[in-house]
N, C-alpha and C positions, 0 to 999 in steps of 0.2 A: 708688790710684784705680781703680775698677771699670769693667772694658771697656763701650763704648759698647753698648748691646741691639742686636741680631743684626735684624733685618727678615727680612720674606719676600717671595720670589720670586713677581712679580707672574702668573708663566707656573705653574710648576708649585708653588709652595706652600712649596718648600726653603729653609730657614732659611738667608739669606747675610749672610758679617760684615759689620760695619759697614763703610765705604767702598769694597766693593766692589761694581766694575762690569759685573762678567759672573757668572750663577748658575753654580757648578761643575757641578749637576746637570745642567740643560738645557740653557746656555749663552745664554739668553734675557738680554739687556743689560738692568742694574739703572741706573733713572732715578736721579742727583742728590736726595740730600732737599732740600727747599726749608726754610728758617730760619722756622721758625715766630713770627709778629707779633704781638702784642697787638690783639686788636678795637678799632675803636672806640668812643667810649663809646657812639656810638646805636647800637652794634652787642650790645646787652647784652638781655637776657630774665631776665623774676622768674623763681625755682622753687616755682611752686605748691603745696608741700611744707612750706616755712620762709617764703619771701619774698624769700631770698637773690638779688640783683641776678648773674645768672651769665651771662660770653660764649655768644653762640649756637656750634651747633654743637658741644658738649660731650654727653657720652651719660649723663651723672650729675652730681646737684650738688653740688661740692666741699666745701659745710657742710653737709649731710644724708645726701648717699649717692641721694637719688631719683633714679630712671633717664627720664631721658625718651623721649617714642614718639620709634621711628626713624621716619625720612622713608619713603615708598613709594618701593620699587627702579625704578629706569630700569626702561623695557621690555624686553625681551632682543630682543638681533635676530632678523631670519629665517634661517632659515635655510641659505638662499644666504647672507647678509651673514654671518654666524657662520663659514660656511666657509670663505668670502675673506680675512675676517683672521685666522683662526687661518691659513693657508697665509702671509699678510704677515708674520705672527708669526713664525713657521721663517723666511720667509725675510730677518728682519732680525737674528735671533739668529745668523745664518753658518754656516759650513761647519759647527764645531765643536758645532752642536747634536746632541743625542741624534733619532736620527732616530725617527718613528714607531712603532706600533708592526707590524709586517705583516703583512698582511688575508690571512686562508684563505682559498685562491679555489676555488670550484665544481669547477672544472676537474678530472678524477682525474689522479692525479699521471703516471698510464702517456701519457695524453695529452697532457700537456704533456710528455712525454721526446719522445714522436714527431713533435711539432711543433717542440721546441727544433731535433733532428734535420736534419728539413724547411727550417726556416729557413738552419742553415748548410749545406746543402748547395745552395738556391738558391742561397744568397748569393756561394756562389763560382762561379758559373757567367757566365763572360766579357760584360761586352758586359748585364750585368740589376744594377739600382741595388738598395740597400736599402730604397726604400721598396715597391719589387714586390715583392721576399724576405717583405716582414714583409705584404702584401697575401695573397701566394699561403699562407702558415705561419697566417693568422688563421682563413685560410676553408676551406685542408683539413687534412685531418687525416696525412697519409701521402702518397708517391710513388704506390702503389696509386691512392688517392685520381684524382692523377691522369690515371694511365693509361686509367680507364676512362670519362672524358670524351671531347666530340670538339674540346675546344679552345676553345669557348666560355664556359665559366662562366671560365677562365682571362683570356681577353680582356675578359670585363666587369669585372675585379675594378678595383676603384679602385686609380689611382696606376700603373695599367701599360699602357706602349705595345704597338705592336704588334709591333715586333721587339720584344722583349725576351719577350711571349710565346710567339712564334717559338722562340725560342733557349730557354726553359722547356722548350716540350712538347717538342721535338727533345733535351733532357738525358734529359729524361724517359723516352722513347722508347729512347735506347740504354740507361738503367740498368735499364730491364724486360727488354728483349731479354738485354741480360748478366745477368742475374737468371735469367731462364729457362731459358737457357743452362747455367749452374751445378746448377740445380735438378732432382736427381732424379725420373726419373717416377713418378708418383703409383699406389699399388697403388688397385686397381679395389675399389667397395665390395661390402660382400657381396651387396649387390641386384643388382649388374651396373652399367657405367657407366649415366650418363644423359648425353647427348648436351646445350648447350646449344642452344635452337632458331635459328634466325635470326630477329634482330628487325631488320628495315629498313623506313624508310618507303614502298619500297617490294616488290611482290609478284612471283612469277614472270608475265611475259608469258603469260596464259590469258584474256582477254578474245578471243581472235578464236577461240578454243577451241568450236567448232560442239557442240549434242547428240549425242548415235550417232545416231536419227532424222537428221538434217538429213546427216551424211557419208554415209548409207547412199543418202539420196537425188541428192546429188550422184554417187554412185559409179553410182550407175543410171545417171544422168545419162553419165556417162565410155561405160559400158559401150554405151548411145544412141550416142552419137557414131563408137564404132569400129566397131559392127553395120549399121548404115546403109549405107554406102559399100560392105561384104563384100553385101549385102542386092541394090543394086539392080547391084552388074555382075553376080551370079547370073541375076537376072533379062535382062539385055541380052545374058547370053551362050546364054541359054536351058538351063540347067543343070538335067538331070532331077531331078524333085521340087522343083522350088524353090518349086513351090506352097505346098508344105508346110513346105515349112522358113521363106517367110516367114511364115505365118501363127504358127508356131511361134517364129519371132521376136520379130515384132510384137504376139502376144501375152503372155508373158510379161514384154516388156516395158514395156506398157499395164499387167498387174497390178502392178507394183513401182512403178510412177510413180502409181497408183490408189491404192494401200496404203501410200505413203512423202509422199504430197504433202501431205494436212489435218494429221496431224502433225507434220508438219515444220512447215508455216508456223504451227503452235501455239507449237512450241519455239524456231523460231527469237527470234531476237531483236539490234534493232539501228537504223540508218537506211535502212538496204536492206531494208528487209522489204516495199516495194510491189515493185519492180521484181523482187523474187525472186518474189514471190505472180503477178507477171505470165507471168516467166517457165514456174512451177512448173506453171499451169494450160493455158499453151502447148503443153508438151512432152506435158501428159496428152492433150490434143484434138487432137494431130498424131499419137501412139501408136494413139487410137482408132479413128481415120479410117484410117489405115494396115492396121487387124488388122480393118477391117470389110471393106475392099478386100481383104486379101489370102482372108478367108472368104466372098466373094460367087463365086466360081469354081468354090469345091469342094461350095456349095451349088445350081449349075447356075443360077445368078442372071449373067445379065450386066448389068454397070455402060456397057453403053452405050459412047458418044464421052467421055460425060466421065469416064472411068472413068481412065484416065491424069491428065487435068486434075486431080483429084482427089487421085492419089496422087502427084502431086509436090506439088501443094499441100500435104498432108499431110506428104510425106517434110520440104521445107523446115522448114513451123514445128517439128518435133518436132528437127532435126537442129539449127535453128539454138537453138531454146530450150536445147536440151541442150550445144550447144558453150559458149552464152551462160552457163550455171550451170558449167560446166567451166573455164571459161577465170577466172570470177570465185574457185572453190577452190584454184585453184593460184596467184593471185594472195597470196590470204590465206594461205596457205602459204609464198610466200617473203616477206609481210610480216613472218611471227610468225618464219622465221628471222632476220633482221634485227632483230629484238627481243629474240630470243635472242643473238645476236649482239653487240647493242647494248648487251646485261644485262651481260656479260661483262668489255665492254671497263669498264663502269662501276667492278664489282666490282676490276679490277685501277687501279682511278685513271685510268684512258685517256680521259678526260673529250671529249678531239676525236675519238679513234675514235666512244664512244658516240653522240655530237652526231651524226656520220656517219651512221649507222648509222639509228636513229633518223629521222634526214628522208626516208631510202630507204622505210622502214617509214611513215612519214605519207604518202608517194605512194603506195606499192604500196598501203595501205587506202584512200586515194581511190580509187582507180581499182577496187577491190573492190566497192566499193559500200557498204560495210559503216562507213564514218568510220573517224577518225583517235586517237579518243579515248583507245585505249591507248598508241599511242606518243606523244601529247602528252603524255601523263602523266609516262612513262617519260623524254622528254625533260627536262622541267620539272622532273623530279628530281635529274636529273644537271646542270642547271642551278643548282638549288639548291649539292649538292655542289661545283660550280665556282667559289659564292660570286656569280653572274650572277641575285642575286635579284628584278630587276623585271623581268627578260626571263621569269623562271620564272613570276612571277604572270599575266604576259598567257596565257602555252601554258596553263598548268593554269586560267586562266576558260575557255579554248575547250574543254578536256576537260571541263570540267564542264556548259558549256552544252549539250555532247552526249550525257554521262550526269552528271545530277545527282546520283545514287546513289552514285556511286564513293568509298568513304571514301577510301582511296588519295590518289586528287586534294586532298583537300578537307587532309588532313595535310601533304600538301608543299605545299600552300599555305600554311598556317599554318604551317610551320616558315620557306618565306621573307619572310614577314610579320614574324615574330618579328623575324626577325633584319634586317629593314629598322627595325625599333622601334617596328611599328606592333601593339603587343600584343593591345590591346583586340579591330580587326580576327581576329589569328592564333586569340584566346578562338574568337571567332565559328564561324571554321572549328572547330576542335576538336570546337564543340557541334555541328556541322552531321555533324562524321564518326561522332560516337555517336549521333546521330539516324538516321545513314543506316547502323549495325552499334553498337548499344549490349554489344556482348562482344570488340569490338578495342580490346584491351587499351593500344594502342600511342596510342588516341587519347584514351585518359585519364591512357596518362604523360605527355605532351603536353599535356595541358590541365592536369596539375599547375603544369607548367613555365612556365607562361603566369601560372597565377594565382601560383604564387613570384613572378615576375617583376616581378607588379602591386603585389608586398606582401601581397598572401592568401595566409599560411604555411597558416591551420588549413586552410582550403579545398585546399589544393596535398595535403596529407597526407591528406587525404581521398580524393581521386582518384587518388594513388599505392597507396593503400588497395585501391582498388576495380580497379584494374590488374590489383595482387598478388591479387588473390581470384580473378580471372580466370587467371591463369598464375601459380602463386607461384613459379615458375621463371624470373620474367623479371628476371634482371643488372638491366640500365638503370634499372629503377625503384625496384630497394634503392638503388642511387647517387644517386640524384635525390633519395630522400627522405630519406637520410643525407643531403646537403647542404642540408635546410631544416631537419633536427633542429640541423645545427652552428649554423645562423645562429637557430635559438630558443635556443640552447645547451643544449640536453638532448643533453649528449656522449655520456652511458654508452647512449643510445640510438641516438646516430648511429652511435657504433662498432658496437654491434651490425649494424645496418645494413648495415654494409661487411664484416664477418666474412661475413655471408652472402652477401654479392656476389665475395667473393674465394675463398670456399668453392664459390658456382656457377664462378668461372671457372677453378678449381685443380682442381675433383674431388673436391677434399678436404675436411675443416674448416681454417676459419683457427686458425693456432694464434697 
């Protein structure tokens, strides 16, 4: 008796024996045949062919051989639907099915060594779950990676807390330091090193930084204040020739306060510019009045009773205008040390020294005359730094209300903008700091990071672009833009990216 016909495998097509249940091939379960019944008789159709009465559902007619039209096929599903149950498919066929076949993925293989890498090495880091591990491995590419953030793409990644970030960048931080550590210094290229520049948001304290016109006039100023007093006890003591030496005094002194006064109040520049212009024309009509009096004697002209009345009148405004412009130099002189000061402490993380420092330096330029505006700045940046971002936005609107120009300001605002989530805002500033310096580089890395942030890759590589064209030496913005090539996944691009940012901060080429 001849073996029962073999069927096929309703999944992949493989001939399995009769009565059995499972395809050896795929292991896709083989349905029960069902006992085939006889139609009934109204289930019967002629064969247009002969006439032969033949059961429906037959593909030929058993006395002729004519094949009858097949029926028109089901639709096929969509293909979302087609997806879902080939995946029902696998997963009713069991463990034991052939699995898939696996998809070549994009990715170059060097990149996935150094992320497989990454993942285990966050993953063992005390106190961080896997699903940060596989958060932090999806979105950088290397430890480097990294190191040369300040902490923040790390904290926005989805699935990770904030200790656990904590504890990331702080792994991280000693396995570059021990890296370093080990790593021989790099021989200098044949060009000579190149230095990388400082890129902070903000700049060295030089806003209270006068013209040389405007210090040369204050120094006149100085030099009024100490002659004065030597001037008139010569005079009270009756000291031969003093005729002549004050006129020789007061006149040269008149010519420097003549020849230093319209340019300076040109160059100056600030809030104080009435009460200096008050003071500045003071000192010149106290000078004059002085060296006219002191040349009415030796031209045989007497000045009369009022001749004294006069020249103390005269002595006054010229002595107090000039102490007035003197007293306000040295003022701004130990503001901008306290600035410098304040730089300092920032630079070392001293964030309550800086604070300090800082509010010394916003009095001491009140009281100059001159405003506040650099040290609100300065403040407000170190505010940022502190993570005290709505306190930073209040300081840095009063900086700006006092110089709207300052891109400075208008960047550490949008950086605590950003980071309060208020993106759209932080844009705002950005375009406001390239309006007010369209070649600070720093405000178009910055405005990349804004528009990543929004979801505008192409736009962000754009302005990361126009950075690099500006300083193609600037780190921060190969990093920045390596981290939107990852998330478009054009890797062999991001990498490159980072070779060049590790090659600026090594000296070297990345190997």
């Amino acid at each position: 008796m001849a073996d029962p016909p073999a069927t096929p495998c309703p999944l992949c097509g493989e001939s399995v024996p009769a009565g059995a249940t499972q395809c050896a091939n795929c292991g896709a379960l083989i349905p029960k045949p069902t006992p085939r019944t006889e139609p009934a008789p109204g289930q019967r159709a002629e064969c247009p062919e002969c006439g032969e009465a033949v059961p429906t559902g037959l593909a030929e007619c058993p006395a002729c051989g004519h094949r009858f039209a097949a029926k028109a096929a089901p639709p096929a599903p969509a293909r979302e639907q087609a997806h879902l149950l080939e995946e029902l498919e696998w997963a009713i066929a069991g463990e034991v099915a052939k699995p898939p076949p696996p998809l070549l993925p994009e990715i170059p293989p060097e990149v996935l060594k150094e992320k497989k890498a990454l993942l285990n090495m966050i993953a063992r880091i005390p106190g961080v779950g896997r699903a940060a591990a596989e958060s932090v491995a999806e979105f950088f590419q290397n430890v480097e990676q990294i190191a040369m953030t300040e902490g923040d793409e790390v904290r926005a990644l989805p699935g990770m807390t904030a200790a656990e970030a904590d504890r990331i960048l702080q792994a991280v931080q000693r396995l570059v330091a021990e890296r370093e550590a080990r790593r021989p210094a790099p021989a200098a290229p044949a060009a000579g090193p190149r230095a990388e520049p400082r890129r902070e948001t903000r700049r060295e304290p030089g806003f209270l930084r006068s013209p040389p016109v405007v210090v040369a006039r204050d120094l006149a100023a100085v030099a009024t204040v100490a002659a004065l007093p030597v001037a008139v006890a010569a005079s009270f003591a009756n000291v031969a020739g003093h005729e002549w030496g004050e006129l020789f005094l007061f006149g040269v002194l008149f010519g420097l306060a003549a020849a230093l006064t319209v340019p300076a109040l040109r160059a100056a520049r600030g809030p104080g510019r009435r009460m200096d212009r008050i003071a500045s024309l003071a000192w010149t009509a106290g000078l004059l009045l002085l060296t006219i009096l002191a040349a009415l004697p030796l031209l045989s002209v007497s000045p009369g009773a009022v001749g004294p009345v006069l020249g103390f009148l005269g002595g006054i405004i010229a002595f107090g205008a000039a102490l007035f412009m003197t007293v306000r130099r040295v003022l701004r002189y130990a503001a901008e040390a306290h600035l410098l000061r304040a730089d300092e402490a920032h630079a070392k993380r001293d964030f309550a020294a800086a604070i300090a420092s800082y509010d010394r330096a916003i009095a001491l330029s009140r009281l100059s005359g001159w405003g506040a505006s650099a040290a609100w700045t300065g403040k407000g940046a170190t505010l940022v730094a502190a993570g005290r971002f709505a306190e930073a936005v209040e300081l840095l609107d009063r900086a700006l209300a006092a110089s709207p120009e300052n891109e400075v300001a208008w960047i550490n605002k949008g950086t605590a903008l950003s980071r309060l989530g208020r993106m759209n805002e932080a844009l705002r500033c950005y375009n406001a700091a390239i309006k007010a310096n369209a070649a600070y580089e720093v405000a178009w890395n910055n405005k990349g990071n804004a528009l990543a942030r929004l979801g505008k890759h192409d736009l962000a590589l754009q302005c990361y672009g126009r950075a690099l064209e500006l300083d193609p030496a600037f780190r921060t913005a190969w990093v920045n833009k390596g981290f939107v090539l990852t998330r478009l996944g054009r890797f062999r691009e991001a990498a490159e990216c980072a070779n060049e940012a590790i090659r600026l901060t090594t000296g070297v080429a990345a190997t």
